[in-house]
C-alpha positions as CSV (number, residue, x, y, z in Angstrom):
1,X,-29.0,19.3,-11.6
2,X,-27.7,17.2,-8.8
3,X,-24.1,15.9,-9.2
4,X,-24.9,12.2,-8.0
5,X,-27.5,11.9,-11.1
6,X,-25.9,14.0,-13.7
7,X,-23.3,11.3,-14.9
8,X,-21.9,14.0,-17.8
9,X,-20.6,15.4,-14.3
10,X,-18.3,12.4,-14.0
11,X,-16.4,11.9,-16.8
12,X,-13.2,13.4,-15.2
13,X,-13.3,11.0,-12.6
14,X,-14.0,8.1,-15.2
15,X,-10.9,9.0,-17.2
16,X,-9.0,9.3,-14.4
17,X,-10.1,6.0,-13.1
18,X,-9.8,4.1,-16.2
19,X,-6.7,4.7,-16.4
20,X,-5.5,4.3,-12.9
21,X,-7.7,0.6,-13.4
22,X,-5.7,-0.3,-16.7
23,X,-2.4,0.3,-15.1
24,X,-2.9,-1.9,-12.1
25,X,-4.3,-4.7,-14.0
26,X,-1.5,-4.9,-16.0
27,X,0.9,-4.7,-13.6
28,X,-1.4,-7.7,-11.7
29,X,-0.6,-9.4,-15.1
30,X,2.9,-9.0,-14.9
31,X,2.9,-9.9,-11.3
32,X,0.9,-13.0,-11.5
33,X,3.5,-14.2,-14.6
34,X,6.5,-13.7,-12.5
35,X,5.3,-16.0,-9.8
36,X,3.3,-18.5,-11.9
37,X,5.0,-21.4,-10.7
38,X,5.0,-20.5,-7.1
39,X,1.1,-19.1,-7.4
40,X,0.1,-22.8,-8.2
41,X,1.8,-24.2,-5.4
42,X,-1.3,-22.9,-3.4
43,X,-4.8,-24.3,-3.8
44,X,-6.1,-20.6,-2.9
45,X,-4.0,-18.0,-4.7
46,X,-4.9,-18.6,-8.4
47,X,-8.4,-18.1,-7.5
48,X,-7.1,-15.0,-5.3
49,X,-5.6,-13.6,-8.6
50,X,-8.6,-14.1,-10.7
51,X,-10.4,-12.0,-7.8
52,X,-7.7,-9.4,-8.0
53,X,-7.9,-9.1,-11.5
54,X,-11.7,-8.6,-11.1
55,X,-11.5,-6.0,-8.6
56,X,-9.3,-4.5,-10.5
57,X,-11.3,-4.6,-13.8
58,X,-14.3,-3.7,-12.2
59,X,-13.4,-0.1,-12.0
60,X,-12.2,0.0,-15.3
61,X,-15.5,-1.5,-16.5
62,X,-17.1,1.1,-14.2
63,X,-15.5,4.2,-15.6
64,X,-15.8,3.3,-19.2
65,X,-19.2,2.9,-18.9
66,X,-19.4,6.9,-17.0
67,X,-17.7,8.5,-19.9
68,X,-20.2,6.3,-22.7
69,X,-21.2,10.3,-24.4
70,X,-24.7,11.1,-24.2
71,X,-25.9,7.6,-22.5
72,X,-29.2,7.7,-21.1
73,X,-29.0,7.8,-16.9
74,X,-31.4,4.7,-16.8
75,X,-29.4,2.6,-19.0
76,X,-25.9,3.7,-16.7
77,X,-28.4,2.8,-13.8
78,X,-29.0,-0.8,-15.4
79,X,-25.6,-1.5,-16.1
80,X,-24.0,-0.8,-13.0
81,X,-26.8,-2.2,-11.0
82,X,-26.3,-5.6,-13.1
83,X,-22.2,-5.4,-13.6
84,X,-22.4,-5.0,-9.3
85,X,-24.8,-8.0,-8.8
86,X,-22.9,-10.5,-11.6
87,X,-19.7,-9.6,-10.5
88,X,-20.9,-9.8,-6.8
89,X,-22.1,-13.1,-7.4
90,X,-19.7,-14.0,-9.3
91,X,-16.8,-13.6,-6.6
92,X,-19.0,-14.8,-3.8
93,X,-19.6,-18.4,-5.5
94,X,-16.3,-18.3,-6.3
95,X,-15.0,-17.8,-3.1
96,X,-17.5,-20.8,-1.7
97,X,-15.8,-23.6,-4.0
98,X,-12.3,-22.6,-2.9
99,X,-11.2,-24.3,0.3
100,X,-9.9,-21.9,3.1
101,X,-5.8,-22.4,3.5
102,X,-4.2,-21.8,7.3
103,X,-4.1,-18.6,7.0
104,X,-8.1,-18.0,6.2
105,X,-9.1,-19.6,9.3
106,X,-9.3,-17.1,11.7
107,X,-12.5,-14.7,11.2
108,X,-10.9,-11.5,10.0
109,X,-8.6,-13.0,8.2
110,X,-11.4,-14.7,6.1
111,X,-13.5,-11.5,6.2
112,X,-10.7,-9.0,4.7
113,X,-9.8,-11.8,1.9
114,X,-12.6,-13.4,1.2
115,X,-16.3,-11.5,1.9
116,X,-15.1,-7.6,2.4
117,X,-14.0,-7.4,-1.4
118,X,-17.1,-8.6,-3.2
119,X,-20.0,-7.2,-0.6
120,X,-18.5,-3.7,-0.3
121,X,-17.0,-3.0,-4.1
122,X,-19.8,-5.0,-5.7
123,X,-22.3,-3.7,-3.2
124,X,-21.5,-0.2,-3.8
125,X,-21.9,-0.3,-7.2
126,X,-25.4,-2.3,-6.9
127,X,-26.3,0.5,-5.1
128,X,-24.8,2.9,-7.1
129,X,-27.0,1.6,-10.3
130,X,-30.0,1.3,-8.1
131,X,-30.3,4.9,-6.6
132,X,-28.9,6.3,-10.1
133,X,-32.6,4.5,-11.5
134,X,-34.4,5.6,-8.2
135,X,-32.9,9.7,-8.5
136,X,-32.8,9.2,-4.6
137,X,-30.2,7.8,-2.1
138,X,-26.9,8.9,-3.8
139,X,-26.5,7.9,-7.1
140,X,-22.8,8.3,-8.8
141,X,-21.4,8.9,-5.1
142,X,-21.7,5.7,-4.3
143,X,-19.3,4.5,-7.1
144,X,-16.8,6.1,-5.3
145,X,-16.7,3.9,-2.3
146,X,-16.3,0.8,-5.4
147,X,-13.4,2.4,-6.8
148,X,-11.8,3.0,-3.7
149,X,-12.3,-0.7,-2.1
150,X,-11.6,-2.1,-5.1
151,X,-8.3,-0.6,-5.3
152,X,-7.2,-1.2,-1.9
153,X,-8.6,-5.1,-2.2
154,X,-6.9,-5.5,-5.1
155,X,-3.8,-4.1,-3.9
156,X,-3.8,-6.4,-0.8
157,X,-3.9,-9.7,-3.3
158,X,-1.6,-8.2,-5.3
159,X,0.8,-7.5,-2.1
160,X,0.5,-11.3,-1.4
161,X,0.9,-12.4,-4.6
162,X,3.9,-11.1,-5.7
163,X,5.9,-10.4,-2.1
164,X,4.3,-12.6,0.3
165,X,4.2,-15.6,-1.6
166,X,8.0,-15.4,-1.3
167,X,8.2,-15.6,2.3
């Protein structure tokens, strides 16, 4: 049987990130409640926490669902195909209703804080569910890329929110 489709081949990696999730979202939550006061200051940043905490619950979401024991693939497929499309959507409406501060203006600023997070984590995972459903295309691998951007996203927002906010 094929890794990418055999999800009782992933649980180590689901532990591993589930756990590696939790941690950074609490430490997000502990982040967030040091600055509070300063956080508000900025039209932008509380909506930039409630991104990080996504992306950082994502994963957590993600791996809790791999490690489900004896879960049908097609029913891992749906979930993650769904959890990646609400979440996706979720963060990209979002993201339209808050105004762009200063710093967003130029191009790749916007890109890296505002449309690379949702369209590559949330993509991922869409994809992930689909091919998973579809046996083709590469399945479980593609949660991998998810994880990872969501991590480093995350860890960007988190970076502004509790040092650069200072400055």
């Amino acid at each position: 049987m094929v890794t990418a489709y055999a999800p009782g081949h992933w649980v180590e990696f689901g532990v591993a990130t589930a756990g590696a999730a939790a941690a950074l979202a609490g430490l997000l939550v502990v982040a967030i409640s040091i600055n509070l006061e300063r956080i508000l200051q900025f039209p932008v940043l509380p909506h930039r926490a409630a991104q990080t905490l996504i992306l950082f619950t994502l994963p957590l979401v993600t791996a809790l669902l791999l490690i489900v024991p004896g879960q049908p693939d097609a029913a891992l497929g749906s979930e993650l195909l769904v959890i990646g499309l609400a979440a996706g959507t979720f963060l990209m409406v979002g993201d339209a209703r808050v105004p762009l501060s200063e710093e967003e203006r130029p191009l790749a600023t916007r890109l890296v804080s505002r449309t690379l997070p949702p369209v590559v984590t949330c993509g991922s995972l869409t994809v992930a569910g689909a091919t998973l459903l579809a046996r083709a295309g590469g399945g479980l691998y593609w949660v991998v890329p998810a994880v990872l951007a969501s991590i480093v996203f995350g860890l960007i927002n988190a970076w502004v929110l509790l040092i650069e906010i200072l400055r």
